[in-house]
N, C-alpha and C positions, 0 to 999 in steps of 0.2 A: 564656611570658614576658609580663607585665603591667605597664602603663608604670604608676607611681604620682606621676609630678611632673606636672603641664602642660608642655607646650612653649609655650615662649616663641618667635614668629616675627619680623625684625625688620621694621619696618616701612619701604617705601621713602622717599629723604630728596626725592627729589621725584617727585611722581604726572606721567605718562606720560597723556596724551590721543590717542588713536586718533580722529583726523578722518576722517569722510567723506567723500573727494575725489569730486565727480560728477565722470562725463567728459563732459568741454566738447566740445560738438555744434557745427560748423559753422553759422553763421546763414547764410550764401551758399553757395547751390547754383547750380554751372555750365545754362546756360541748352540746350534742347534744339537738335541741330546741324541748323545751317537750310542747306535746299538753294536756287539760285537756279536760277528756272524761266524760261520762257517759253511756260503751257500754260494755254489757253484754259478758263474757269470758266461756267456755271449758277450763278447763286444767285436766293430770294426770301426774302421773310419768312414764317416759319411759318405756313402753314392761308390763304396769299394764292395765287390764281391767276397772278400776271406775274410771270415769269423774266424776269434780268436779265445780259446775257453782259459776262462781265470777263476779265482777263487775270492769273494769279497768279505777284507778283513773286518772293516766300520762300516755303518749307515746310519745318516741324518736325515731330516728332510732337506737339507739341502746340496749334500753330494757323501761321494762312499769313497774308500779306500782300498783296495783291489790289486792283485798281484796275478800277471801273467806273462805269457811268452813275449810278448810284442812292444816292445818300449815304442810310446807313440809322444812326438814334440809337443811341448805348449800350448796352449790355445787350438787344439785340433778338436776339430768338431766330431763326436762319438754318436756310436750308437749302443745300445748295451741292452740285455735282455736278461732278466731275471727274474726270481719267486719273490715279491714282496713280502716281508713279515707280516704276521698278522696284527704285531704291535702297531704297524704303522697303518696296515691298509683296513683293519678292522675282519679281515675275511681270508681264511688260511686255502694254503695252492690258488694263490693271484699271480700270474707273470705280468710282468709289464714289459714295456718299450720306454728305453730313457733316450731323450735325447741329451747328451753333456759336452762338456768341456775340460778337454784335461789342464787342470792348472798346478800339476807337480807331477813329473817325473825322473826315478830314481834306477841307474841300474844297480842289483844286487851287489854287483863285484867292487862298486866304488863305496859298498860304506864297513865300515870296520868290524863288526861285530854281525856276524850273519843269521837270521834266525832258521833255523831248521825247517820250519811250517812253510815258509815262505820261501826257501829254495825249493821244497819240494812243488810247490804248488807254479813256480811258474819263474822267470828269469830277474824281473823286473818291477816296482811298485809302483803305479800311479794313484792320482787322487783326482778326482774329475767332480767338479760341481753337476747338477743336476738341472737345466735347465726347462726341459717339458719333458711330460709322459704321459701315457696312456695304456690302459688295462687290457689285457688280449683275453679276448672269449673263446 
């Protein structure tokens, strides 16, 4: 059998547009769950000889909050030595080695309402993410 006419196809009375919907990504991501301590810290600044002992108020997995003598600038590279909980490390009396980064520092005298714990424990608050660590044997 051999078709000898064209076919005629009709064409549609209105054109149909297939859009690209992207899927919409969350801009706020939930913050890492912080535990409140009360467990004595080592910190100095990287490749300096003087430890400086503080006391750590928060921890996250991805940085702690900590009050001591030494008010160190922004972005200064730390070093810090602590007992890791066992919440976090799975295994109790773990010290570690943090390497971090201070990204908030506060001296006690410039904020208005002073909290007792935190005079006694040391002059100053910083907040330092936690960039690498490793577990001391």
């Amino acid at each position: 059998m051999r078709r000898t006419q064209r076919v005629e196809h009709g064409k549609p009375e209105t054109v149909t547009r297939r859009t690209h919907t992207r899927e919409k990504r969350p801009s706020w991501t939930p913050r890492a769950r912080r535990l409140k301590l009360d467990v004595a810290l080592r910190y100095r600044v990287n490749n300096t000889s003087a430890w400086y002992e503080g006391t750590i108020d928060n921890l996250s997995q991805t940085g702690l909050l900590f009050h001591g003598p030494q008010q160190l600038p922004i972005n200064a590279l730390i070093e810090m030595v602590f007992e890791m909980p066992e919440e976090i490390s799975g295994q109790k009396n773990r010290n570690v080695l943090c390497q971090g980064r201070v990204i908030r520092s506060k001296d006690l005298q410039e904020k208005e309402t002073q909290d007792k714990e935190a005079e006694a424990s040391g002059n100053g608050v910083l907040a330092a993410s936690i960039v690498d660590y490793k577990f001391i044997h």
